[in-house]
C-alpha positions as CSV (number, residue, x, y, z in Angstrom):
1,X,0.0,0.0,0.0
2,X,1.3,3.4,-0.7
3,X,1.7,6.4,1.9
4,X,-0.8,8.5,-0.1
5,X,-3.5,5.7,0.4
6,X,-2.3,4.6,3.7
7,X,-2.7,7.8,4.7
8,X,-6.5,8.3,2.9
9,X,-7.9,5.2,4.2
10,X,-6.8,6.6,8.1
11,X,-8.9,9.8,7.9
12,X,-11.9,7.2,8.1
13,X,-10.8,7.1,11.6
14,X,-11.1,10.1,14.4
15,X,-8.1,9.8,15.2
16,X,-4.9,9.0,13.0
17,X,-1.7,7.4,14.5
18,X,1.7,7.5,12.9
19,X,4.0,5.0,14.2
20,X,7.5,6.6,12.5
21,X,10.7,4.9,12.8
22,X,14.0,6.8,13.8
23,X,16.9,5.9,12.0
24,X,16.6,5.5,8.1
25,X,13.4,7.7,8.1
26,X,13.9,10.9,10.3
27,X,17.5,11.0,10.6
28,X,20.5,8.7,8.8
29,X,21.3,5.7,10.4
30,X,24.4,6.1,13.5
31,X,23.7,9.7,13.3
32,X,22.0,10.5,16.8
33,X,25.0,12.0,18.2
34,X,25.2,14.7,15.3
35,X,21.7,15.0,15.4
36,X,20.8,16.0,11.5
37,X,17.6,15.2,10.0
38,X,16.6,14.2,6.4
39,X,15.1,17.1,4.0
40,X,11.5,17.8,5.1
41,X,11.7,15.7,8.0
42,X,11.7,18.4,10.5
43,X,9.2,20.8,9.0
44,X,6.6,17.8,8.4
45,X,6.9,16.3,11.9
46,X,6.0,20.3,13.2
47,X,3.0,20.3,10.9
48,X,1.8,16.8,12.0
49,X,2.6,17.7,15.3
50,X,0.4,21.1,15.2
51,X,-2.6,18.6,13.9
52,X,-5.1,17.5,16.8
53,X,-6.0,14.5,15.2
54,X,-3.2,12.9,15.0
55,X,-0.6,10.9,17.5
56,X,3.0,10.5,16.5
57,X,4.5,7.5,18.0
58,X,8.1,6.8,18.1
59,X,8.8,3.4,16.3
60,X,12.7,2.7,17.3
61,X,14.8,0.3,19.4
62,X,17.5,2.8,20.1
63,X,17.3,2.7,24.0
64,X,15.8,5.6,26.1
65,X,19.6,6.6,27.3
66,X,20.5,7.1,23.9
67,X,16.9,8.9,22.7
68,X,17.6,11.9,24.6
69,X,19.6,14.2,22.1
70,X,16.6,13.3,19.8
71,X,14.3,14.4,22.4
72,X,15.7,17.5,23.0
73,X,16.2,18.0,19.5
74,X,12.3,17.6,19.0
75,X,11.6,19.8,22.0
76,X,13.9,22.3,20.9
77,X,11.9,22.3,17.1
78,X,8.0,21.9,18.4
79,X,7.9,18.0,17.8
80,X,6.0,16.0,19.5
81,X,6.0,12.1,20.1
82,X,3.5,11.7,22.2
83,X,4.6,7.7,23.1
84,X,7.6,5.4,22.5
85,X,6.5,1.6,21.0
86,X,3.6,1.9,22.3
87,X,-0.1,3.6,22.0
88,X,-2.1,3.2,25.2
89,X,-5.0,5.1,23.8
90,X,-6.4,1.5,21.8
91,X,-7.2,-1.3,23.9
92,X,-7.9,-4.6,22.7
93,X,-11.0,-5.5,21.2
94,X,-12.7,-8.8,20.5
95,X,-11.4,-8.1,16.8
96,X,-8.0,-6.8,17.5
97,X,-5.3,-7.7,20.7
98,X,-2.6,-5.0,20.7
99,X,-0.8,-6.5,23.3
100,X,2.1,-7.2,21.8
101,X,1.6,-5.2,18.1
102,X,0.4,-1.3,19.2
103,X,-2.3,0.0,17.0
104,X,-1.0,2.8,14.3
105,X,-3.0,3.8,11.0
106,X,-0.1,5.0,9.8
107,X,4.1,3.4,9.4
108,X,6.6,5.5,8.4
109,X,9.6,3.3,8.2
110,X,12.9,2.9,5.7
111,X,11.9,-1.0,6.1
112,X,8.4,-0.3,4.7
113,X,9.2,1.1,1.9
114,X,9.4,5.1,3.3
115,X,11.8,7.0,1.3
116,X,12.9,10.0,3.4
117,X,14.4,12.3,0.6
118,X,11.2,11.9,-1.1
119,X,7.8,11.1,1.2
120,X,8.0,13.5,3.5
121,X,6.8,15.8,1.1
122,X,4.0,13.4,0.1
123,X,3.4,12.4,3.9
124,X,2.7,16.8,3.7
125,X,0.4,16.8,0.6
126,X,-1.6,14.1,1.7
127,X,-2.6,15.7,5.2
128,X,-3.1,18.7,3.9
129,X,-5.8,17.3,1.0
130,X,-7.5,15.1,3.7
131,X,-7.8,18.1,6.3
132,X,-9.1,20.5,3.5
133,X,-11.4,17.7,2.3
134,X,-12.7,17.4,6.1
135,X,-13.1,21.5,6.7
């Protein structure tokens, strides 16, 4: 499925939930300690921030120790992840357990196909359709 319609099919829902991976997607792999994110990255995670509707999750296995230069790096640029692996606000449901998988509408990911020098820009266009669309 591509971003575009991944991202069409989740404004169905009232609430949309981006699981985004770290490494590979915001910033280049081995490069939390010069902290430099890919084109677009940074002014699309603001913008996605800014939107009530949605929840940005951090998707990583970098450790919690070594998250906090990207922490203060999103704090510092008016991101905001709201959790870490995990999204508490979907229980499970006698169609879905989330125990172990957390529910996201969403996946950004270099592993799932996310381009970061070019979807950004797309992850952008597509919000901005849906939320005109919705107004």
């Amino acid at each position: 499925m591509s971003i575009s319609k991944s991202i069409k099919e989740a404004f169905s829902w009232n609430r949309l939930y981006f699981a985004i991976d770290l490494h590979g997607t915001i910033i280049e792999p081995g490069r939390l300690k010069q902290l430099s994110s890919y084109p677009d990255a940074e002014k699309v995670l603001r913008f996605l921030s800014q939107q009530e509707l949605i929840v940005l999750i951090l998707f990583t296995s970098t450790t919690m120790e070594a998250l906090q230069p990207f922490f203060k790096w999103c704090k510092k640029n008016d991101i905001y992840f709201k959790y870490l692996n995990e999204n508490p606000e979907c229980a499970n449901t006698h169609e879905g357990d989330y125990t172990k998988k957390f529910y996201y509408n969403v996946l950004l990911d270099d592993h799932a196909g996310f381009d970061p020098l070019t979807d950004w820009d797309i992850v952008k266009t597509e919000v901005e359709n849906e939320l005109i669309k919705e107004n």
